[in-house]
SEDRENVO-578234 format. One line per field, with one value per residue (C-alpha): residue in one letter; y, x, z. Coordinates in nm, 4 decimals. Layout:
code = [a/...]
Y = [Y/...]
X = [X/...]
Z = [Z/...]
***
This chain:
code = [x/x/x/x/x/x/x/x/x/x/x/x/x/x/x/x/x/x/x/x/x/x/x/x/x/x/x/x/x/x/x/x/x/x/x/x/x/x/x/x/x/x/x/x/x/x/x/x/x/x/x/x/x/x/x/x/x/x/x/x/x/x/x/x/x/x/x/x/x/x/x/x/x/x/x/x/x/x/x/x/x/x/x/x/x/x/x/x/x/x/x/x/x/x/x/x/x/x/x/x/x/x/x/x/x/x/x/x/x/x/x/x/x/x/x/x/x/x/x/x/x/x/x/x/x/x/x/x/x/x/x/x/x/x/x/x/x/x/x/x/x/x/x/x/x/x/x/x/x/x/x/x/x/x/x/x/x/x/x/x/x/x/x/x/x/x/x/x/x/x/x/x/x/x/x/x/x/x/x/x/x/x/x/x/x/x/x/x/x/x/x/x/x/x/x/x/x/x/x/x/x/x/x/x/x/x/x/x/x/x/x/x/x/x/x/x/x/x/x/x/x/x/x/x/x/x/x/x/x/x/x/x/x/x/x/x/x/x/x/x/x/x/x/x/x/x/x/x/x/x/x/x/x/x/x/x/x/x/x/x/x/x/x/x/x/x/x/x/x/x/x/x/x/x/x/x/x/x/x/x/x/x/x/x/x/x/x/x/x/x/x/x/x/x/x/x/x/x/x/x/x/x/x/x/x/x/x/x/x/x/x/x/x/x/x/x/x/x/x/x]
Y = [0.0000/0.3549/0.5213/0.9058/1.1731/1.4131/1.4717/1.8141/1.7988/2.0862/2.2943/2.3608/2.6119/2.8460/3.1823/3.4640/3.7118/4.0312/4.0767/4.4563/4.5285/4.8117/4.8205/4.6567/4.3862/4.6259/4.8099/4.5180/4.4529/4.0530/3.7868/3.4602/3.1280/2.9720/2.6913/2.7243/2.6953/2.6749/2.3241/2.2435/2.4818/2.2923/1.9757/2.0467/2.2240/1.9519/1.7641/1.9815/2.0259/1.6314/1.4710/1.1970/1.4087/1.3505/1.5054/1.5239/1.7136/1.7452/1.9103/1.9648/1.7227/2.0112/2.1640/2.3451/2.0609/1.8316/2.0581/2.0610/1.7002/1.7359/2.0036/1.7881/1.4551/1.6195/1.7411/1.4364/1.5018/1.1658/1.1952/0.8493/1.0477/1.3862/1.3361/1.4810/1.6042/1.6624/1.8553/2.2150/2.3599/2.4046/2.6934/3.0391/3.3245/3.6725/3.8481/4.1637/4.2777/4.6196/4.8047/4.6078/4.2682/4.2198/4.0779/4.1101/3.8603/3.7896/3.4340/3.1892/2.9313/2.8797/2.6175/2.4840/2.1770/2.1537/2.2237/1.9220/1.7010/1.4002/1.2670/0.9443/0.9963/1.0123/0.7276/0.6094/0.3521/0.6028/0.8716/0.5906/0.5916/0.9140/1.0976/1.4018/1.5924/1.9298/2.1266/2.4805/2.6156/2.7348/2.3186/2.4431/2.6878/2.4501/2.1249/1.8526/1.9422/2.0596/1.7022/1.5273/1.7491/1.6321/1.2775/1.3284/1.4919/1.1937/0.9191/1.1106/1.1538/0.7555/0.7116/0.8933/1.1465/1.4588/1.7378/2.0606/2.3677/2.7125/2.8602/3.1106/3.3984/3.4521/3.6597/3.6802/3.3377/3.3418/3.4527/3.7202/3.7920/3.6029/3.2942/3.3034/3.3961/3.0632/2.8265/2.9075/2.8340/2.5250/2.2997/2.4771/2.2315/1.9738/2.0504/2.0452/2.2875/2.5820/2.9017/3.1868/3.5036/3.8642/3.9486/3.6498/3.6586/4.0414/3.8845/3.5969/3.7457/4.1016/4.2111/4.2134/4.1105/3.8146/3.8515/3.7280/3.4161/3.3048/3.3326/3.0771/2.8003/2.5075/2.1553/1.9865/2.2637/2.1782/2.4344/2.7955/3.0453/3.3894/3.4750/3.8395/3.9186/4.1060/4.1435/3.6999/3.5036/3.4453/3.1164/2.9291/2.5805/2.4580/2.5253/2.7923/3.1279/3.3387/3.5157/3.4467/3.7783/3.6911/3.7417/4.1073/4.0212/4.2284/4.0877/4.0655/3.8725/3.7506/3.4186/3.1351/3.2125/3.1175/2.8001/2.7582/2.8514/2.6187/2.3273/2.4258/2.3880/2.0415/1.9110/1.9643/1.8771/1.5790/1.4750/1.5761/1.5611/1.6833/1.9933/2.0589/2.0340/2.1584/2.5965/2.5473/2.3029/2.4860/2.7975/2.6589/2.5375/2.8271/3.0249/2.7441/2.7864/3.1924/3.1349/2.9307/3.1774/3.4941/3.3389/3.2328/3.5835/3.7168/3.5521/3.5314/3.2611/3.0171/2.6794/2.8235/3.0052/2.7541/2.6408/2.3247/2.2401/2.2690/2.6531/2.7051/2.5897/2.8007/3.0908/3.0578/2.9914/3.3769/3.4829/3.3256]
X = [0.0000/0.1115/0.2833/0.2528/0.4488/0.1946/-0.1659/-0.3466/-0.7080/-0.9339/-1.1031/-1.0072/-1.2003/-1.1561/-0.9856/-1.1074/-0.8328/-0.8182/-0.5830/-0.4879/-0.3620/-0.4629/-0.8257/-1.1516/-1.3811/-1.6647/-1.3642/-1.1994/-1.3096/-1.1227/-1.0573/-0.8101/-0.9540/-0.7013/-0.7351/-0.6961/-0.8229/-0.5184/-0.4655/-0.5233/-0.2430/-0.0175/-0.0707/0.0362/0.3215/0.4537/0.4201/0.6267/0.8788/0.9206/0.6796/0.4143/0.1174/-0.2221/-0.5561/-0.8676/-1.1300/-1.4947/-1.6065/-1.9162/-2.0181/-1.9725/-1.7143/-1.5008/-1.5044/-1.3572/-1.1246/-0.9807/-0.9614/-0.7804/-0.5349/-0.4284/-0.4309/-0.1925/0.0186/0.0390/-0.1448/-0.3278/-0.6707/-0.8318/-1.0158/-1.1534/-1.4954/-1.8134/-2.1624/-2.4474/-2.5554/-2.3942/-2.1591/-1.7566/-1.6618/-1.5898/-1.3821/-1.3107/-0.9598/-0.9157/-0.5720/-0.4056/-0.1270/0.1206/0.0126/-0.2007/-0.5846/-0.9476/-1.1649/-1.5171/-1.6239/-1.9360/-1.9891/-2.3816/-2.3149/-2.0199/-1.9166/-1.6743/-1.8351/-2.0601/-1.7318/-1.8850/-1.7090/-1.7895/-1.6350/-1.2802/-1.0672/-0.8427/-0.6709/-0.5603/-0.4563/-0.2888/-0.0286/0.1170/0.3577/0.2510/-0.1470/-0.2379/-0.4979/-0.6621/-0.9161/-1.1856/-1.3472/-1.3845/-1.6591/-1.9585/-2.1050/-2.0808/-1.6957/-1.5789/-1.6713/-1.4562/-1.1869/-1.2113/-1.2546/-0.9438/-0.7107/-0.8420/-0.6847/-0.4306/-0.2802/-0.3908/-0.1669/0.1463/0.0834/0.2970/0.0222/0.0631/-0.1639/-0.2042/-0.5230/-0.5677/-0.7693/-1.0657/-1.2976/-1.5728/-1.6495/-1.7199/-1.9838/-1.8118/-1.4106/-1.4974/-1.6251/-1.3220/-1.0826/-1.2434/-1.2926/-0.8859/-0.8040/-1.0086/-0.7707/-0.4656/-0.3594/-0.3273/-0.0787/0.2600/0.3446/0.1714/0.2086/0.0646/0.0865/0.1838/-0.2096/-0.2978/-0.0789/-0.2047/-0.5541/-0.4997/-0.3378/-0.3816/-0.0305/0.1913/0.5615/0.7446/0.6461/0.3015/0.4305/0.5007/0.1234/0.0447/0.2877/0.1481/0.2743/0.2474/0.3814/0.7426/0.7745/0.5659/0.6479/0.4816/0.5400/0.5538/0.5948/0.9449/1.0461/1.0548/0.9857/1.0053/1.0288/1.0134/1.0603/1.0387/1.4813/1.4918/1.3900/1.4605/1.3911/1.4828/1.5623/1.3157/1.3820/1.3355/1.1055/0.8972/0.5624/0.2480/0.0409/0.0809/-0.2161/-0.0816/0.2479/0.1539/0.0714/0.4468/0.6218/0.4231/0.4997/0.8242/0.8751/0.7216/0.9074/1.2241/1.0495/0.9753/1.2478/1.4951/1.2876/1.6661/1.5257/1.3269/1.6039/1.9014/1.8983/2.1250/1.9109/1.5954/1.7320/1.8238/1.5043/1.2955/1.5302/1.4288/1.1004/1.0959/1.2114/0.9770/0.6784/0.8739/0.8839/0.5122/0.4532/0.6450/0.3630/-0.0487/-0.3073/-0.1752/-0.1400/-0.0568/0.2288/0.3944/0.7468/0.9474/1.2191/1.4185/1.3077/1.3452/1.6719/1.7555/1.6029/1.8270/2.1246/2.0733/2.0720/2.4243]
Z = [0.0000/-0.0813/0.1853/0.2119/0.4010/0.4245/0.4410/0.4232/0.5409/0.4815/0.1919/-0.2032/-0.4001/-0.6465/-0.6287/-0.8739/-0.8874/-1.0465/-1.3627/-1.2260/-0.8734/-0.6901/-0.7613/-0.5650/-0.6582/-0.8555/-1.0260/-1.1429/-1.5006/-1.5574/-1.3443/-1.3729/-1.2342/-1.0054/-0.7994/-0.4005/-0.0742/0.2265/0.3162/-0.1093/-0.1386/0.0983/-0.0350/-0.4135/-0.2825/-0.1001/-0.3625/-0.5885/-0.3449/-0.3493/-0.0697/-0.1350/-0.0580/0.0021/0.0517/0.2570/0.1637/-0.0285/-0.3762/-0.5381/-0.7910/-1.0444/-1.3092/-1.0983/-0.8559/-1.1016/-1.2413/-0.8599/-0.8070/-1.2107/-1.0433/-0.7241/-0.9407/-1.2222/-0.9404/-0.8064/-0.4883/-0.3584/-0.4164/-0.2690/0.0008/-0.2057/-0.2180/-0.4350/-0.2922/-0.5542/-0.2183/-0.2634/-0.5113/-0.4938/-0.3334/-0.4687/-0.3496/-0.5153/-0.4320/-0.4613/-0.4776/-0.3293/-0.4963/-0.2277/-0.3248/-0.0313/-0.0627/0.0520/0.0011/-0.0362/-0.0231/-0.1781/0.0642/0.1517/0.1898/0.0149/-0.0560/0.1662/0.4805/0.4145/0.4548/0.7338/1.0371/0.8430/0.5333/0.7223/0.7064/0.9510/0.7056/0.5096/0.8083/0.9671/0.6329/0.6481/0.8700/0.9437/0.9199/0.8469/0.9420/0.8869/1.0716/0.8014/0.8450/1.2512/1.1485/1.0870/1.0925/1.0082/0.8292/1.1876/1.3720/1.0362/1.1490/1.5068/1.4336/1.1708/1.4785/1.7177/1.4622/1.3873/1.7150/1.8179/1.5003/1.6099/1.3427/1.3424/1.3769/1.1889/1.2245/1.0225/1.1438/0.8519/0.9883/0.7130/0.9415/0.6941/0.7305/1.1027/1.2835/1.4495/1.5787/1.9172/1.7335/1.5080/1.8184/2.0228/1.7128/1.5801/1.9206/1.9756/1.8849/1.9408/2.2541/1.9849/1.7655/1.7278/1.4791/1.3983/1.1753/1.2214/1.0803/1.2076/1.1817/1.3871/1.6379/1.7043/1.6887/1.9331/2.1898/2.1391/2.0726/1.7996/1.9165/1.9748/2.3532/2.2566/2.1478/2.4985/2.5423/2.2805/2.4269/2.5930/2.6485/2.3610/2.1511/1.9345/1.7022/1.7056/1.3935/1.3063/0.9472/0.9170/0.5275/0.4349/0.8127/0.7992/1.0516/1.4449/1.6309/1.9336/2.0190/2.3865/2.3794/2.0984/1.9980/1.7347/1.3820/1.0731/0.7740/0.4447/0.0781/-0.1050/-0.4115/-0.6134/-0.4931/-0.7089/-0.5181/-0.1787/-0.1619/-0.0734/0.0339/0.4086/0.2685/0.0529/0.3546/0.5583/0.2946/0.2853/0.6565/0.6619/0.3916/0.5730/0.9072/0.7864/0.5759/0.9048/1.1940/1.4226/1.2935/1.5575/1.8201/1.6017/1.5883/1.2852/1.1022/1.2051/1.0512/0.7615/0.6913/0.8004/0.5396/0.2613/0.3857/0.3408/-0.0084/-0.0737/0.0387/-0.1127/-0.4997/-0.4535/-0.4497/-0.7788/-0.9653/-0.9527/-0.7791/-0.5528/-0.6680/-0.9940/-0.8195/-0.6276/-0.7197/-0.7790/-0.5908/-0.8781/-0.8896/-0.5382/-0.5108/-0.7698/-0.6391/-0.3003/-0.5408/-0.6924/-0.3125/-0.2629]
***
C-alpha cells in the first residue's frame, strides 16, 4: 500500500483574482480562475517540493469541482479520500488585490461543498499511512466538516501522526471575531506545529511582538512560527527562539504564500525531523522555507504560483 508523508485535510475552491492590482472587486473589469483553498495549497506544494502528498477534503459534484480534483491529481497530490456532494456547489472566493500585493476577500460558501465534509467519510486507514497531518481552521466553522476534522485529529494523534496547524484567519467566514478567536483556538492544545501570521498573532493574543508568542505556548507545543511578510519570521521551540531575515522580491500577489512557507517547513520537518532540536538546522530550513513563500509571491493565484524544488533551489542559489 502507498505510503505518504503528508496529508493536508481541509477545503479547495476556487480563487477569482483580479488581472490589475490596486483596484476593488466592482472596479476590477477581468478575473483569472485559479485553484486554491489553504490546506489544497499545501498539499500540491509539497508535492512539488518532493513529498508523497495527500488530501482530505470534499467538492461539489460540479465543473469546478472536477477541475480541482484534475489540479491535485496532475500534481500528483493523492486523491483516494476527495470526495463529491451533488448537495452544494464548490466553493468560490473573489480576491481583490491592493497596490502592495495584499488581498481582501469575499467568499461563496452557503453552503459549500466543503463544509458538508462528514465525520464518516474520514478514514483512519488512510490517516494511519502518512507521517505528518495538516490542518486549517476554516473546516472548525460549521457542521458537520468541523466534527470530520475532530474525528481526523483523534486518529491522527492515536496514530502517532505529526500534527501541523495554520489557522488562517478569514474573518468573513465566522460569525463574528470572538467565534473566530475561540474556534482558531479550539484545537490549538493539539498541535505540534503551527504558523501563524503577524495578523494572527495580534488577533490571538492582542499584541503584535514576539512577547506574545510566549502566550500561545502550551505543552504539547514543538515548534511555534509567526510569518511576518518582508520582516521573515520568528520562532520558538520549547529550547529555541529566534527570527529568521526573508527574501526582497517584487511581490504581485501575496495568496498562498503562508501556505508555501508552511509546505516548505514540513518538507524539511519531515524529511529531518533533528530539525526541531538543532537551531542550525531549524534555521536553515525556516530560510528554505521563506524562499519558498517569497517566490510564490512574484507571480499570480496560488497553486498556480507555487514552485518546484528545482526553482526554489535556484532561487536561493541567486541569493548566494
Amino acid at each position: 500500500m502507498k505510503q505518504l508523508d503528508v496529508i493536508s485535510l481541509g477545503e479547495m475552491l476556487i480563487d477569482f483574482v483580479p488581472t490589475e492590482n490596486g483596484v476593488s472587486l466592482a472596479e476590477a473589469s477581468t478575473f483569472v480562475k485559479a485553484p486554491g483553498g489553504a490546506p489544497a495549497n499545501v498539499a500540491v506544494a509539497l508535492s512539488r517540493l518532493g513529498l508523497k502528498s495527500g488530501f482530505m477534503g470534499k467538492v461539489g459534484n460540479d465543473a469546478f469541482g472536477h477541475f480541482l480534483a484534475d489540479i491535485l491529481q496532475g500534481n500528483g497530490v493523492d486523491t483516494k479520500e476527495l470526495k463529491f456532494t451533488d448537495s452544494a456547489r464548490t466553493a468560490l472566493a473573489f480576491v481583490s488585490l491592493k497596490a502592495d500585493g495584499d488581498r481582501d476577500f469575499m467568499f461563496y460558501r452557503h453552503p459549500s461543498a466543503d463544509m458538508l465534509h462528514h465525520p464518516d467519510e474520514i478514514s483512519a486507514d488512510y490517516l494511519s499511512r502518512a507521517k505528518a497531518l495538516h490542518l486549517g481552521s476554516i473546516s472548525l466553522i460549521a457542521e458537520p466538516a468541523r466534527s470530520a476534522m475532530l474525528k481526523a485529529l483523534d486518529i491522527a494523534k492515536q496514530a502517532g501522526l505529526l500534527i501541523s496547524y495554520d489557522p488562517n484567519l478569514r474573518l468573513p467566514l465566522w460569525p463574528d471575531s470572538e467565534a473566530a478567536k475561540a474556534g482558531m483556538l479550539s484545537i490549538w492544545d493539539r498541535a505540534e506545529i503551527i504558523k501563524i501570521s503577524d495578523v494572527e498573532l495580534a488577533f490571538l493574543s492582542g499584541q503584535d511582538n514576539d512577547e506574545a508568542m510566549l502566550e500561545l505556548v502550551h505543552n504539547k507545543l514543538k515548534l511555534l512560527l509567526v510569518t511576518r511578510g518582508a520582516k521573515g519570521v520568528s520562532y520558538l521551540t520549547p529550547q529555541l527562539s529566534g527570527r529568521v531575515a526573508s527574501y526582497k522580491v517584487k511581490s504581485i500577489d501575496t495568496t498562498g504564500a503562508g501556505d508555501a512557507f508552511t509546505a516548505a517547513l514540513l518538507r524539511k520537518i519531515v524529511a529531518t525531523p533533528e530539525v526541531l532540536d538543532d537551531e542550525m538546522l531549524l534555521k536553515q530550513a525556516l530560510r528554505y522555507a521563506n524562499a519558498c513563500g517569497a517566490l510564490t509571491t512574484t507571480k499570480r493565484g496560488a497553486i498556480p504560483a507555487l514552485p518546484s524544488e528545482t526553482e526554489l533551489l535556484d532561487f536561493m542559489e541567486s541569493w548566494q
